[in-house]
N, C-alpha and C positions, 0 to 999 in steps of 0.2 A: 504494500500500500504506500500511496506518496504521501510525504510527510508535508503537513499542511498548517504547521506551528506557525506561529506568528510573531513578532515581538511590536509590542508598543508601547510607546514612552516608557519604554526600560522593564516593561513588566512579558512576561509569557503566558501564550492565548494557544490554547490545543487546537485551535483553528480560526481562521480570518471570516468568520458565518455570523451575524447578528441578526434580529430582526430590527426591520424598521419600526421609532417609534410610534406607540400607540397602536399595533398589529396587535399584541400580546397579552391584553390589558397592564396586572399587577404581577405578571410572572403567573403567580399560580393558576391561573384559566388554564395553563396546557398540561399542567400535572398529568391529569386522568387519560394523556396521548402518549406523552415522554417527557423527561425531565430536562426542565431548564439549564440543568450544568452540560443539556449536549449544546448549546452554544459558547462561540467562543467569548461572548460577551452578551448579558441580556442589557437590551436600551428602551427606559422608563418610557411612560406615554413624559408627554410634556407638565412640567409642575410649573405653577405658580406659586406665588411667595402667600397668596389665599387663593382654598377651596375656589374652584368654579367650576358652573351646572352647565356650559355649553348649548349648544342649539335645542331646541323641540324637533320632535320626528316628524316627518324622516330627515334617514340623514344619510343612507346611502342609496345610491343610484346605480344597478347595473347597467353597463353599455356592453358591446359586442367582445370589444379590445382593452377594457378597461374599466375602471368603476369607481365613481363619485362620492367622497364623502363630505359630509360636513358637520364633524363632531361636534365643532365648535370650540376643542380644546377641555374639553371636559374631566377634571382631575380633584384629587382628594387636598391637594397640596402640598409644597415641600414637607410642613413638618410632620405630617401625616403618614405620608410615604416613608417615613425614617423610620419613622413612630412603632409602624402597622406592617409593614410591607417590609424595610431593608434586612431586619432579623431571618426571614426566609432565606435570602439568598448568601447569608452568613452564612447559617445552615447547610445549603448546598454547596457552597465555595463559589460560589458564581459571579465573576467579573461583573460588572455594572458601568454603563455607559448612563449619565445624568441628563435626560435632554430637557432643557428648561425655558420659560420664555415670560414678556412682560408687556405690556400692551404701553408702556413710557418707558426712557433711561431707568427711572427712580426702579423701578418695578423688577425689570435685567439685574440692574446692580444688587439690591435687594435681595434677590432668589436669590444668584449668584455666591453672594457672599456667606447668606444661611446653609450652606452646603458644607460639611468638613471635610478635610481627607480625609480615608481609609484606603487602605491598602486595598479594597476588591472595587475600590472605584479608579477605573482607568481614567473616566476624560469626561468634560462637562458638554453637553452636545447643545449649543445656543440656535434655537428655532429664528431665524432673524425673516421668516416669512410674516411674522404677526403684523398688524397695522399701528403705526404710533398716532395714538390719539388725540395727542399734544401738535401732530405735525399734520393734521388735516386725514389723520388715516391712512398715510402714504405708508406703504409697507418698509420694515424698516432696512429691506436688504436689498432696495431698489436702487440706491447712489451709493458710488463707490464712500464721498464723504460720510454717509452717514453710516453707512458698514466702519469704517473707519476709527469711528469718534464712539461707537457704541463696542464695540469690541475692546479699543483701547480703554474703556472705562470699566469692562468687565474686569479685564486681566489685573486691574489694579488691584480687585477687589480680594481673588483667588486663587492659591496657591496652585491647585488640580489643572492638569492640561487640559486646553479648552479645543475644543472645536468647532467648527462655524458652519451651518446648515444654511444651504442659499439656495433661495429660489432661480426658478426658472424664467421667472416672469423680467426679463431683464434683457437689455439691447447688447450687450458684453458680459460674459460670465467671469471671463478670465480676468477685466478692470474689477468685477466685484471680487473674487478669491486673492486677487492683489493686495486689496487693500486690507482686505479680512488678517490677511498674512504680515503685510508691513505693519499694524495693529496689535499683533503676537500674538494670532491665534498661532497655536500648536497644529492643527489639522484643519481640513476642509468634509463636508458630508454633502455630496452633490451626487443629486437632486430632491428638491420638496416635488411636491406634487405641484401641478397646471391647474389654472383657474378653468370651469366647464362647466354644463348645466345639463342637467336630464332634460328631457321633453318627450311629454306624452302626448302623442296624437291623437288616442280614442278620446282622452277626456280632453285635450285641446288647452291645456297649461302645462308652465314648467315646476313639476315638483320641488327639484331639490337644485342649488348652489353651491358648489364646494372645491373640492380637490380632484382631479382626474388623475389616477393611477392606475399600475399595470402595464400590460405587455406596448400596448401604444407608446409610453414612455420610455421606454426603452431607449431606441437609437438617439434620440436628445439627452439622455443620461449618459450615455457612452461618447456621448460628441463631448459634453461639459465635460469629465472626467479625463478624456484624452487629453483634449486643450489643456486642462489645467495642469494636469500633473507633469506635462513639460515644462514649466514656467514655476508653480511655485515649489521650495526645498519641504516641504512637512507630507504628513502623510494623510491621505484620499480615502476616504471610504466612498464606495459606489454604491446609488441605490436609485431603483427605477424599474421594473419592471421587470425584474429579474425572476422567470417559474421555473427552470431549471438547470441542470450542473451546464450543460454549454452555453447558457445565456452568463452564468456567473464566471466561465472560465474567459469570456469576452471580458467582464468587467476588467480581471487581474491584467489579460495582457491587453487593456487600454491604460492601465498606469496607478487601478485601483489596489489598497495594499489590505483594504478588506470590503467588505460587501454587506450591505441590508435587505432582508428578506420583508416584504410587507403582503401584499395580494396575494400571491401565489398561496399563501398560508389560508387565506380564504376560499381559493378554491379546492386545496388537498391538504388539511392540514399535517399534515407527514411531509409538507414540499423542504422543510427546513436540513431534517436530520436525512433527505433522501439527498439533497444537494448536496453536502459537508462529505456523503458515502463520494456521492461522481465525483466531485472534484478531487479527491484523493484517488480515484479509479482512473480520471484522466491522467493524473499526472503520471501513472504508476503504467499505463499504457502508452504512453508516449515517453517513453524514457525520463521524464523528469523526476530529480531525485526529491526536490522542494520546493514550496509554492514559490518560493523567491526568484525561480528562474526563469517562471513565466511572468511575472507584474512588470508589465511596460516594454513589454519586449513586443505589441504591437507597430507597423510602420505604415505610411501611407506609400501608394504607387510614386 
């Protein structure tokens, strides 16, 4: 079998496999399938520094290629999640990726800072798709400035390596992950989900507003992810539409040094621990001794 270890910020990961957040719920939804230690990192839904009840139903939308949510960000809150939930994954040994977000600076910095280290916490994962409400609701990972100014106000706050989660919805990805990086984020998490609407023709209204995820997302995940990880020095996690081992064996050799599992988990929940099997089956059939020898060894014509 190919060896599929991973190292980040200094710690080891039995495999470069997460789920994207808020697939998961609180870790233990998947117990009664498989255990969360077979990922190489579980990553929280998004916390806020307070409880929040998110949208009213519905809130997801299937499409053909892909499928629309709009939780709304719906979560118990950082100190809740410590509280209630992080003793679980104590328990299991299981790495933790923190992904958190604030609807203002005060709010980022805030979560941020109520966070402590521990050892099973790899990296703080900064949702920067939310809308600052302070700034007319412009999301806040749309100008390189203000990725810039809100990142740099995070790191001050935090000792934990951070990472920067950036939307798609953006004229230049590589000026946003720039800046993210000159800032001092530690990593990048590309991509969020796409803005997209259901519509139902029987009834002649559009249900639901949200996020469009899945297979569709894909090849725009793997564009951002290549672009980027020539240009900035930290490390990429890919995430987009990823359902199984040769979509995620694309992600590695576009430059990603690990991958998020989100939809695919809705369609087969077994897609998680059956990917982590291929891509150690790929490597192991194509001669590679370790995942490091394929990440970024894609090239263009």
């Amino acid at each position: 079998m190919g060896n599929i270890s991973v190292k980040l910020f200094g710690k080891n990961l039995h495999n470069p496999v997460f789920n994207a957040s808020g697939t998961l719920g609180y870790g233990v939804e998947i117990e009664p399938l498989w255990g969360v230690e077979t990922l190489g990192a579980y990553v929280t839904k998004g916390l806020s520094i307070k409880p929040h009840h998110g949208n009213l139903t519905p809130r997801v939308w299937e499409e053909r290629y892909g499928m629309i949510n709009s939780i709304g960000l719906q979560n118990v809150g950082v100190e809740r999640f410590f509280d209630t939930y992080f003793p679980f994954f104590k328990k299991k040994k299981t790495p933790v990726i923190v992904n958190f977000f604030g609807f203002t600076e005060d709010e980022y910095i805030a979560c941020a800072g109520k966070i402590k280290p521990d050892r099973l916490i790899i990296a703080l994962e900064m949702n920067l798709s939310c809308p600052n409400i302070k700034a007319g609701g412009i999301s806040f990972g749309k100008e390189p400035r203000m990725v810039f100014d809100i990142v740099k106000k995070v790191k001050a706050v935090t000792k934990i390596p951070l990472f920067a989660k950036l939307t798609p919805e953006v004229r230049n990805i590589v000026d946003i992950a720039t800046a993210a990086c000159e800032a001092g984020a530690d990593g990048l998490t590309l991509i969020n989900t796409m803005p997209a609407a259901g519509f139902d023709a029987k009834k002649r209204n559009i249900p639901l507003k949200g996020g469009l995820s899945g297979p569709v997302l894909k090849p725009i995940a793997l564009r951002a992810v290549h672009e980027c990880s020539k240009v900035v020095p930290v490390p990429v996690v890919g995430v987009g539409g990823i359902m199984d081992a040769m979509d995620a064996v694309s992600f590695f050799m576009a430059g990603a040094r690990a991958i998020q599992i989100g939809t695919a988990t809705f369609i087969d929940p077994y897609a998680i621990p059956k990917i982590i099997k291929g891509v150690s089956n790929y490597l192991d059939a194509n001669g590679y001794k370790k995942i490091d020898d394929i990440i970024g060894i894609a090239h263009e014509k």
